[in-house]
DODREN-238120 format. One line per field, with one value per residue (C-alpha): x, y, z; residue in one letter. Coordinates in Angstrom, 3 decimals, always signed. Each point is the difference from the previous one (the first is absolute). Layout:
X = (X; ...)
Y = (Y; ...)
Z = (Z; ...)
rest = (a; ...)
This chain:
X = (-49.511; +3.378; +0.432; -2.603; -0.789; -1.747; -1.709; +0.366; -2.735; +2.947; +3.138; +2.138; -1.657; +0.288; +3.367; +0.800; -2.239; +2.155; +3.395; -1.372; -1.250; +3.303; +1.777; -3.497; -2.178; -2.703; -0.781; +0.833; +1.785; +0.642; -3.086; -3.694; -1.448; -2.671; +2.251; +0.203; -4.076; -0.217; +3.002; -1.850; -3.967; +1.815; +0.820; -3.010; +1.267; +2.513; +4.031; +0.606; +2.910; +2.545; -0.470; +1.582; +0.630; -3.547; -1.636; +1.374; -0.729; -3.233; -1.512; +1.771; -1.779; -3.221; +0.168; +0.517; -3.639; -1.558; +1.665; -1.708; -2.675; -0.754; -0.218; -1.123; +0.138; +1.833; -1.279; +0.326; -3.085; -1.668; +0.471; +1.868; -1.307; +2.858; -1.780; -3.240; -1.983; -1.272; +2.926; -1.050; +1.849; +2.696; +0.361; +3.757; -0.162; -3.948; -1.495; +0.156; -2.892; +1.115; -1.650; +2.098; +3.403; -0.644; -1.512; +3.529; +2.337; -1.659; +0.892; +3.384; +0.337; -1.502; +2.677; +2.999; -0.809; -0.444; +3.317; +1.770; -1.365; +2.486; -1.137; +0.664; +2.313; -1.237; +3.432; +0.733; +2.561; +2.324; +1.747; +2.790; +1.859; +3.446; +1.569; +3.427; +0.026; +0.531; +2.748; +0.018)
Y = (-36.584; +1.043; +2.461; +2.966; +2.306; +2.729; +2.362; -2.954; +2.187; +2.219; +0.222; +0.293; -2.904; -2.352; +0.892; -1.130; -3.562; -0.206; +0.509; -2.772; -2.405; +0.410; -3.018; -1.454; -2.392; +1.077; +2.089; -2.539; -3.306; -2.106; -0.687; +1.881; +1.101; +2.222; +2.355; +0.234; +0.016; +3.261; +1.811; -0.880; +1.058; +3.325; +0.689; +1.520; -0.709; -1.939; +1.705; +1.734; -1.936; +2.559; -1.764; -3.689; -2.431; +1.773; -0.594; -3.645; -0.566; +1.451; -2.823; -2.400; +0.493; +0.330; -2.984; -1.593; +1.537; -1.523; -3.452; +0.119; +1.622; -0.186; +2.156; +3.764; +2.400; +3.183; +3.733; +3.046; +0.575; -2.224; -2.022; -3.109; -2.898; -2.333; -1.450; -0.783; +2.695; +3.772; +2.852; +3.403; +1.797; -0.790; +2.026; -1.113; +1.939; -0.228; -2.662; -3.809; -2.025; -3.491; -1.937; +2.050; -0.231; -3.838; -0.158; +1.948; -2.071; -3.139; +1.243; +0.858; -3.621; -1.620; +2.387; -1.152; -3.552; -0.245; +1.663; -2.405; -2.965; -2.815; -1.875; -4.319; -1.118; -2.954; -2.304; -2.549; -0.470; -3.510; -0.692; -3.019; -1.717; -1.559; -2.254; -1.768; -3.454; -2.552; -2.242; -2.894)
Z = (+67.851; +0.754; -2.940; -0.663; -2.960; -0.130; -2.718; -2.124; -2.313; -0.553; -2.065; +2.940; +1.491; -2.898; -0.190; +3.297; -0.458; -3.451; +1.618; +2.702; -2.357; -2.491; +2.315; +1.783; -2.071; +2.743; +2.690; +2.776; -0.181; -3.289; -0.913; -0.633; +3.670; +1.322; +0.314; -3.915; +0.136; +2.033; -2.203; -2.778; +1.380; +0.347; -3.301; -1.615; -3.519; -1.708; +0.085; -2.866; -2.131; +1.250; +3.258; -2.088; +3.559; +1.447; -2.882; -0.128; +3.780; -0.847; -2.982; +1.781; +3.553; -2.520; -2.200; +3.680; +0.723; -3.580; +0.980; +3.524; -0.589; -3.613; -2.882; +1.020; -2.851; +0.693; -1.002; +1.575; -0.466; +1.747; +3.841; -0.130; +1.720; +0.875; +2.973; -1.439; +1.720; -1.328; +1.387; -0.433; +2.273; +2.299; +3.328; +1.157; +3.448; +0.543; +2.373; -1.272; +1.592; +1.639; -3.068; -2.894; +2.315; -0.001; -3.454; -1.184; +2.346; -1.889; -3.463; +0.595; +1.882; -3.186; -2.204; +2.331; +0.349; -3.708; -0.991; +2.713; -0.790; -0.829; -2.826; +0.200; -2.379; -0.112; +0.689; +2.277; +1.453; +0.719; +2.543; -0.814; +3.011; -1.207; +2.805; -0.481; -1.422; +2.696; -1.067; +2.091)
rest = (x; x; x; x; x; x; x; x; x; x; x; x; x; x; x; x; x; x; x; x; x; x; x; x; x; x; x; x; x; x; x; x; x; x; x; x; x; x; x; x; x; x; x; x; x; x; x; x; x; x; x; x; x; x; x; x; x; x; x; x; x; x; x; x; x; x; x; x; x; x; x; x; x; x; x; x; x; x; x; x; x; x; x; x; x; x; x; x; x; x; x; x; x; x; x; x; x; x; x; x; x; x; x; x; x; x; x; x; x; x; x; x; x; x; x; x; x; x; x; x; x; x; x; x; x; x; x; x; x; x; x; x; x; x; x; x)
């Protein structure tokens, strides 16, 4: 990831992602990445509305997740399982064992290939040679 944010928990830091996001559809490229997918793990709540392209970066990267993933009902409350599996708590600088590295790098694969996936159209296409009429 080429950009960073930090203290994106913050006012200050939400302001930054804001300012970013105010010409950026995502965080990387032109299209939905997993980039977007750690930006949006590190937000431990929805932007607040005074935060307008965050907050619209924000459902958009989600309804991504419900489209992938399914429906996952949102409190704040309670953990939300996007992945199919029970989170309680998330240790972002502890020790990740070989299986949940692999296990993550799968669902962010899944996520990507799903958002870049070129649908068939379902034409055909024609190809029509025209040669010169031979006179004689």
């Amino acid at each position: 990831m080429a950009v960073t944010f930090f203290g994106l928990n913050s006012a200050a830091g939400l302001k930054k992602l804001d300012d970013y996001l105010l010409d950026h559809s995502y965080i990387t490229g032109s299209q939905a990445s997993k980039d977007d997918l750690t930006v949006h793990a590190a937000l431990s709540k929805p932007p607040s509305s005074e935060f307008v392209n965050v907050s619209r970066w924000y459902n958009h990267i989600a309804a991504l997740f419900s489209a992938v993933f399914g429906e996952a009902s949102v409190d704040d409350d309670e953990d939300v399982d996007i992945f199919g599996e029970e989170f309680v708590d998330v240790d972002l600088f502890g020790e990740v064992t070989k299986e949940e590295k692999k296990a993550a790098e799968e669902r962010v694969a899944a996520f990507v290939k799903a958002c870049t996936e070129k649908k068939e159209s379902g034409k055909s296409s024609v190809l029509l040679d025209v040669m010169p009429r031979d006179d004689g």
